[in-house]
N, C-alpha and C positions, 0 to 999 in steps of 0.2 A: 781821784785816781790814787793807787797806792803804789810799790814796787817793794819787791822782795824779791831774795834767793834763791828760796826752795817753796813753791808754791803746795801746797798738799789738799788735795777733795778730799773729806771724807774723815772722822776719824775713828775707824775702828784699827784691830790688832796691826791690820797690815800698813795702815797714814800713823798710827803713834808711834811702831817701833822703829823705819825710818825716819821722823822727825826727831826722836830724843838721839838715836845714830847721830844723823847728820848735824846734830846744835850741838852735844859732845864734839865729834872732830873737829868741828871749825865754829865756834866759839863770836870770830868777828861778823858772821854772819847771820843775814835775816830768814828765819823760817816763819811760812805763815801756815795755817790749819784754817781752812775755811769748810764749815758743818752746816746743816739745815737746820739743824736741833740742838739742842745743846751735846758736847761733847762727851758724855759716856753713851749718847743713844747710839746702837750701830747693831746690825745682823751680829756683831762680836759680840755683846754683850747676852745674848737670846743663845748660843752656842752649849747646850746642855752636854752634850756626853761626854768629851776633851781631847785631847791630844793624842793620834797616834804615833809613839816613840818607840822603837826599841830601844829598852833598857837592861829585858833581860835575855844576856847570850848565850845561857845555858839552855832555854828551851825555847829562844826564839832565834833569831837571827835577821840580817839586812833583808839577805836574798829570800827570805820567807814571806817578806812586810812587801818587797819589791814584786815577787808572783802575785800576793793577795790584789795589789794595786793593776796588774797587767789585766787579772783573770776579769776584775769587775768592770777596766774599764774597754773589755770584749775588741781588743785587736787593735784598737785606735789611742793609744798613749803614746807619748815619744820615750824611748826606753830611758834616754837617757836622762832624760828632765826626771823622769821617776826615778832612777840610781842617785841623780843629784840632790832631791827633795829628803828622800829615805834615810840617805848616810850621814846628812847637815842635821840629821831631827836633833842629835843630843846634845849639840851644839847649842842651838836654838833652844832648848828646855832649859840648858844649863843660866841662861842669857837671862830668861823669865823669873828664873828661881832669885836670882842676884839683884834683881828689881823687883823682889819681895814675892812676886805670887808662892803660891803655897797649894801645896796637892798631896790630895789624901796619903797616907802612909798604912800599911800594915803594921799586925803588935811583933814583926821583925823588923821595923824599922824602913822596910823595901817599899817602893810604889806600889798602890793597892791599883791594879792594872785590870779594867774592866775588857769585856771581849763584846763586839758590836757585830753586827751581818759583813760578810763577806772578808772576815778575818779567821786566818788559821788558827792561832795564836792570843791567849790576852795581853795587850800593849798598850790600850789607852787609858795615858795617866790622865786623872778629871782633878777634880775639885766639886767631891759631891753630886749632887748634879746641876751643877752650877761656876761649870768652866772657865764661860767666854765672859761669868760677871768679874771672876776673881780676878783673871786677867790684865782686863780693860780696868779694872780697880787700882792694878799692881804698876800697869804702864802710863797710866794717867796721871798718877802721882810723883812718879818719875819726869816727865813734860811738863810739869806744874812748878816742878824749881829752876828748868830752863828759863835764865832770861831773855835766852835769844828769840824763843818762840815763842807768837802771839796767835790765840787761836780765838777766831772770830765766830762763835756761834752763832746760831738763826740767821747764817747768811745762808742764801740760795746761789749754787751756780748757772747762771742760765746759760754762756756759750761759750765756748773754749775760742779763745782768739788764735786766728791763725793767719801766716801768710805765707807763700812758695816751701808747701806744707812743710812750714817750722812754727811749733806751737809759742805765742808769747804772753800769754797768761790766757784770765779767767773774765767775763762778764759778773759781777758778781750784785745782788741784789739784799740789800739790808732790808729785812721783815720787819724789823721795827721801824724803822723813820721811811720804809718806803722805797729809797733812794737805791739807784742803780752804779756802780762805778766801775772801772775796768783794773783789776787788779795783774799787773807784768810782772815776768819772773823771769829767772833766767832759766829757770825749770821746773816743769809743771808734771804729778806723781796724783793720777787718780787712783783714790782707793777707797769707791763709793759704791759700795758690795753689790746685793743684789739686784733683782728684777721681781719680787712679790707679789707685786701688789696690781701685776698686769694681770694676775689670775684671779686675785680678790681672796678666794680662798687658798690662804698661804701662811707657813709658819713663822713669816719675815715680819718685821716691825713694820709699820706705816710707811716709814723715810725709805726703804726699799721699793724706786718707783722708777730704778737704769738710768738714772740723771747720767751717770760717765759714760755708758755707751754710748747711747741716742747723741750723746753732744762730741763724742769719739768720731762717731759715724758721720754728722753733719763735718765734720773738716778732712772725711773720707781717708782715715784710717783702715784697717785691714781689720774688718769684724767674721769671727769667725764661727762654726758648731752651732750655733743658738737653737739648735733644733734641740740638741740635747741636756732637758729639763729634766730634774731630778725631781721626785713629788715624792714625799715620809710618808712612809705607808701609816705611821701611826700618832695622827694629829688627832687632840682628842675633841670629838664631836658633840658641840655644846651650842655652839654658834650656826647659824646657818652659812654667812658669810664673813669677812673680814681676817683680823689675823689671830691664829688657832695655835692653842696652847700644844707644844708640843710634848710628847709622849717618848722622851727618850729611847734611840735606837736600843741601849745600855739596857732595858726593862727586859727586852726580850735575849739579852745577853745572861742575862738575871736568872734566866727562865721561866718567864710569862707565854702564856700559850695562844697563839690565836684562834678564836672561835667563831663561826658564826652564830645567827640569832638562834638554833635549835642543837646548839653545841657543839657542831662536828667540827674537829680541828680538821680543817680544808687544806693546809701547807703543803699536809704531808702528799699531797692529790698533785701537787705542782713542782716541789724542789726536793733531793732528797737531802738536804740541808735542813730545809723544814723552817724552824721559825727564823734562823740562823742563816736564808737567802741571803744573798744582797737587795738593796734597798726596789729595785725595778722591778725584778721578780717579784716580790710581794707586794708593792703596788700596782702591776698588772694584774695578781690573781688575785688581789680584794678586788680593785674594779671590774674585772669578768663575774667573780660571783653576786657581787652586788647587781649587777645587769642581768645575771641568771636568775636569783631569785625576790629581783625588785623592791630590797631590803635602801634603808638608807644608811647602814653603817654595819662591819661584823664587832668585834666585842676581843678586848685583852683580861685574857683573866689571869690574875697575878692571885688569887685564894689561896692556891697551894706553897706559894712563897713565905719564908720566915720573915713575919712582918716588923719585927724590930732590925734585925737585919734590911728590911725594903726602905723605912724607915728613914737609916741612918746611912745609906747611899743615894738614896731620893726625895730628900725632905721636899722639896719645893715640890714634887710630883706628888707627894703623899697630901701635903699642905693642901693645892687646888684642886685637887679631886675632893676631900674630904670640904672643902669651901661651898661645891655643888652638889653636897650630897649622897659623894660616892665612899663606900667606906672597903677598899683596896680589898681588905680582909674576908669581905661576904659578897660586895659586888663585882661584876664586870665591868674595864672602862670599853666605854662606848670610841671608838675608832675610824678613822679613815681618811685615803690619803689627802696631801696638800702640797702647794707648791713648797718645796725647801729651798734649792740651789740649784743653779745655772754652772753646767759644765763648759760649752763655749765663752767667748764676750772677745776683750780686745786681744787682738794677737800681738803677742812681747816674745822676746827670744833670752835668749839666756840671761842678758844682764833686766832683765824687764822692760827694755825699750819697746817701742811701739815703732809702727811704719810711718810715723810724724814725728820729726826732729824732735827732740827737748822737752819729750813727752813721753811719760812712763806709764805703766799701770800694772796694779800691784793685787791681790786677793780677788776676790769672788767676778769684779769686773773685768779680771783678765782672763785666755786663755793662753795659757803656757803650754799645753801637753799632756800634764801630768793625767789629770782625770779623764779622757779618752772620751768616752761614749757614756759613763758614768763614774761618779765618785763613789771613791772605796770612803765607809764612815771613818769619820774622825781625821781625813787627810786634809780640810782646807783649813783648820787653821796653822795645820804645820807647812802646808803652801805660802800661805801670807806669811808666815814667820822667817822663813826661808826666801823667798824672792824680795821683801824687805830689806832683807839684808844683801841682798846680791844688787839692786840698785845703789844700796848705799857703798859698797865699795866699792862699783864701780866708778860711780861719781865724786868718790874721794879719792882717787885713781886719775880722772881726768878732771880736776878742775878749773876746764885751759877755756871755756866758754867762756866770753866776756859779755857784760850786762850787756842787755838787748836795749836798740833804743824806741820806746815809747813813740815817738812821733810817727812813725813806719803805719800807726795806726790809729782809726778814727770813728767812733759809731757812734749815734745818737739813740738812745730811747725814748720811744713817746712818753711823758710826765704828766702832764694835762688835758690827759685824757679821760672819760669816763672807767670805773672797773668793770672788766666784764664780771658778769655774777655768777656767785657759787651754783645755783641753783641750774644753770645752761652745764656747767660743765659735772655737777655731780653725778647729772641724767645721764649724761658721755659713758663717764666713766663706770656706770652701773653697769649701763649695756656692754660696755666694753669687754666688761672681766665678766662677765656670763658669756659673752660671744666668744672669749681665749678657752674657760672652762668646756665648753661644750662643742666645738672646733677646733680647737691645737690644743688638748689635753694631753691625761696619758695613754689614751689610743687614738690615733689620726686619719683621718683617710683624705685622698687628691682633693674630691668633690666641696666636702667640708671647708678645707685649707682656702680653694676657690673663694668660696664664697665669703669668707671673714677676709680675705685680701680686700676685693673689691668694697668690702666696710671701713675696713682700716684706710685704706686710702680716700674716703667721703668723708672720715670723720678730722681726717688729717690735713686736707683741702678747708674743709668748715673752720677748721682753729688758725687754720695761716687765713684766714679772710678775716677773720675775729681779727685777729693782730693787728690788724688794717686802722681798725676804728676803735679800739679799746686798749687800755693799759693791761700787760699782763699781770700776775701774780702769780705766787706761788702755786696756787692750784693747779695755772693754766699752764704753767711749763712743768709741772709733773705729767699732767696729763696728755700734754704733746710729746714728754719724752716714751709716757706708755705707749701709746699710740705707736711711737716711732720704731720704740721695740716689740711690738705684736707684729708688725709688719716684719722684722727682721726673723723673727722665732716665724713665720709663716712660710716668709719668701725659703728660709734655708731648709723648715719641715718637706715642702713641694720636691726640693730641689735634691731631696738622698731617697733613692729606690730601696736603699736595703733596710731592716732591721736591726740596729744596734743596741745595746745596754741599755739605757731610760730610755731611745726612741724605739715605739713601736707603731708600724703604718699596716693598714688593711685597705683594700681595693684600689693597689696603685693605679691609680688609671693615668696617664700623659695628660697634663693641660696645655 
């Protein structure tokens, strides 16, 4: 058993910038970081294109950055968590920069501000193409000379402990030695990004498997949207499955053209924005033509782009294409879409609370409002960076909670038991992420939805009887927490009649 202060899942942009907050203000206290992976892995770190900030008010504005954010996320944002996210951005940049990150500049010295889908305006300051590493680089480093904070890598969370829904820590599972303990806090701050890896094909790392949903939901939290999955239209197609290099929004901000396989730029057939949709739009109309003409991918051709110029804003994109072959300057990159980000997850309200006491949640696993029915590009890491900060002063505001006492609670895990094997749940989990792809995609119908329910719920049944007689492992609570969220992304797909932003449904029929 452990105990500490400020418990934190998770540590990308949105678990480190509240934890170095929180070990600054109060000093005599205990902060823990409990991660699956080692600490720089996180959806944060995989964040290519950067930050959307205004910076500049001569030809941008709040109320500009505020419309772009309302238009994409088509009627369903809360206006005001968007006015609130928008006007903190500089704040929040200013915060990064003083903890060393560092973002491209022009030879006037000004932000070299990239323009991405569904912005009026160029406002995203990056770092290359290579945001979320610089980042997680800059804030890591800063956490690293807190003494107060101890962050326990290759731990796994397996269940949020709860009682007369007041959260009081975590289950937590040491990968190395095995061992299971119950780690208490007197506040617990998920911030264990996405859901990826429920679809397989997806731009998310591995460790993106809704570990803080699924375990949100089991202590019946208030989960919300999960219908509304964002999938990058332009994940480059190399892989058949797994996690797919992305192809920065930013390339087609660039001015890269989309093509299919006999050249026709097809955009201009669909948006009169053209390559310059928001993110839905375009992967709806790659997936329709890919379905029209039985193609397995369309094609970015960046040829006509000044390639020292493409270069020196996209080295990493220039680097792995040219890794497999592809030479930017004479070929097309091969394309198409993939899971990126989850618009729904836990509902928090202004300060990032949750409908479970002493339980917060912060970035990609939270829903706040902000992104509506879809994210506008380059807004979620200024969400996490902004709701970060809005738990932390909250909670330096109130810090009238007194330690919880430990005894309130008691659980045993099987130890001595056999492992269940890789090889039962890998089978699971193939089928599984073929059955979300091909079933709760980015086009949906009742019938479809039907029938992956009643799978999800067989497969979900099978793994709580496994429990029964076998030791779990990390595999086997990833994969129960997938499972737990394909059923959530299903149940909520069934349960919305209309057409919104990422969701798109065809033959509503009543189940």
């Amino acid at each position: 058993m452990t105990q500490t202060n400020y418990l934190i899942i998770g540590s990308g942009v949105a678990g480190l910038t509240f934890a170095l907050k929180i070990a600054t203000r109060f000093p005599d206290k205990k902060i823990t970081i409990v991660t699956k992976a080692n600490a720089e892995e996180s959806n944060t770190k995989y964040a290519q294109g950067g930050i959307a900030i205004v910076t500049n008010k001569i030809v941008d504005s709040y109320e500009k950055h505020i419309q772009d954010t309302l238009i994409c996320g088509d009627g369903l944002c809360d206006e005001s968590v968007v006015r609130k996210v928008i006007t903190e951005g500089p704040k929040r940049l200013q915060e990064l920069i003083h903890w060393g990150a560092q973002f491209d500049k022009n030879a006037q010295g000004n932000f070299d501000l990239g323009k991405e889908g569904g912005h009026s305006q160029s406002r995203v300051v990056h770092h290359k193409d290579q945001t979320g590493f610089e980042i997680e680089r800059a804030i890591l480093q800063q956490v690293y000379l807190k003494k107060n904070i101890t962050v326990l890598d290759h731990h796994f969370a397996i269940d949020l402990i709860a009682k007369d829904n007041c959260c009081l820590g975590v289950q937590v599972l040491n990968q190395k030695d095995k061992t299971i303990f119950p780690c208490f806090a007197d506040y617990t701050l998920l911030a264990t990004g996405g859901i990826g890896n429920v679809y397989g094909h997806t731009t998310n790392p591995i460790i993106a498997t809704g570990d803080g949903i699924a375990m949100a939901y089991r202590i019946n939290a208030n989960i919300k949207e999960m219908e509304f999955i964002q999938f990058h239209p332009t994940a480059l197609f190399h892989n058949a499955s797994g996690t797919q290099f992305l192809i920065s929004e930013a390339v087609r901000g660039f001015g890269a053209y989309l093509r299919t396989k006999n050249g026709r730029r097809f955009m201009e057939d669909y948006d009169e924005r053209k390559e310059l949709a928001s993110r839905d739009i375009i992967s709806q109309s790659i997936d329709f033509e890919l379905k029209k003409s039985g193609e397995v991918c369309v094609f970015l051709d960046c040829t006509h782009l000044d390639l020292e110029k493409f270069i020196i804003h996209f080295p990493m994109i220039y680097k792995h294409c040219r890794s497999i072959g592809l030479d930017i300057s004479k070929d097309w990159i091969p394309v198409v879409p993939a899971q990126h980000y989850l618009c729904g997850g836990i509902v928090v309200d202004a300060n990032g609370k949750t409908s479970v006491e002493r339980l917060f949640a912060c970035g990609e696993c939270s829903r706040t409002g902000l992104h509506g029915a879809n994210r506008l590009a380059s807004n979620s890491l200024l969400e996490a960076l902004v709701y970060s900060n809005a738990i932390y002063e909250y909670l330096s505001e109130n810090p009238h909670l007194t330690t919880i006492k430990t005894a309130v609670y008691s659980k045993t895990y099987k130890d001595r038991l056999p492992l269940i094997t890789h090889s039962i749940l890998s089978q699971i989990k193939s089928e599984l992420q073929l059955l979300m792809r091909t079933h709760a995609g980015i086009i949906r119908n009742n019938k479809d939805l039907k029938e992956a329910k009643k799978q999800l719920n067989h497969w979900l049944k099978e793994l709580l009887e496994l429990e029964q007689n076998y030791q779990g492992n990390t595999a086997f609570y990833e994969l129960k927490n997938l499972i737990t969220i394909g059923i959530l992304i299903v149940q909520h797909s069934m349960l919305r009649e209309e057409n919104r932003g990422g969701f798109f449904k065809i033959n509503k029929l009543r189940c």
